[in-house]
Residue, then its C-alpha position, 0 to 999 in steps of 0.5 A: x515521460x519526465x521524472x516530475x510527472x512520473x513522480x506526481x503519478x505515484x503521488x497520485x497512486x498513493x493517495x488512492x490506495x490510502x484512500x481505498x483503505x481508509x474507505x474500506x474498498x477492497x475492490x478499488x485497492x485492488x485495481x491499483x496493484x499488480x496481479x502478482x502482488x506480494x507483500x510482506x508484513x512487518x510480522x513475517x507474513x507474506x501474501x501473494x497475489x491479488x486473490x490473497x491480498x483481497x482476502x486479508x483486507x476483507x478480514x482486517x476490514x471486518x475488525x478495524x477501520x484503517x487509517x494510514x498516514x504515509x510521512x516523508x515518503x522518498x521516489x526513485x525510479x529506474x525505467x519501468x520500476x519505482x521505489x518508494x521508501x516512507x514511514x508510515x503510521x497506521x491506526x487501527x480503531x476497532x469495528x467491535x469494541x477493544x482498544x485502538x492500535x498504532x504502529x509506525x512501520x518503514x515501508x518499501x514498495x516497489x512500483x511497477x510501470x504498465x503497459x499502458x503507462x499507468x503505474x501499479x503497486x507490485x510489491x510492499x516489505x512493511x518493517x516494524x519500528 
């Protein structure tokens, strides 16, 4: 596989999972990472895991519509990993009411390459600011 087709499937990937957020879709986020997944917020929280990671979507989805934007994101790959560093804004109206948040965070994620040559999110260290 050349790095240019590499490349426009992480592309790919990527607008999937924005999508699955946007939409609310726990589930189709869910078949995009690994079942070791861990991801650290920019707070300091950290989740690991499918089962974990679904739950803290499900609860953010109950209070928030979710929409990210990914800006500049830059792809390095090594072998069967990739990594993505991007700025990404997330607006966050709320479901209830109450005001809506903003947040630009530089996110790093660490892709990894399946035995069926798909890529899959394996790992997400959000950092404020």
């Amino acid at each position: 596989m050349s790095e240019d087709s590499a490349i426009l499937e992480i592309t790919t990937l990527r607008e999937a999972c924005l999508a699955a957020v946007r939409s609310a879709n726990a589930d189709q986020l869910m078949s995009l990472v690994t079942a070791d997944v861990v991801v650290i917020h920019g707070d300091s929280r950290c989740i690991r895991g499918r089962d974990e990671l679904k739950a803290d979507f499900l609860k953010a989805f109950e209070s928030f519509q979710i929409d990210q934007r990914v800006l500049s994101p830059e792809v390095t790959i090594r072998g069967n990993w990739a990594f993505e560093i991007a700025r990404v804004e997330t607006t966050l109206p709320p479901i209830r009411g109450g005001e809506t948040k903003r947040a630009i965070t530089t996110t790093l994620l660490a892709l990894r390459r399946q035995r069926d040559g798909t890529w899959k999110v394996a790992r997400v260290v959000g950092l404020l600011g």
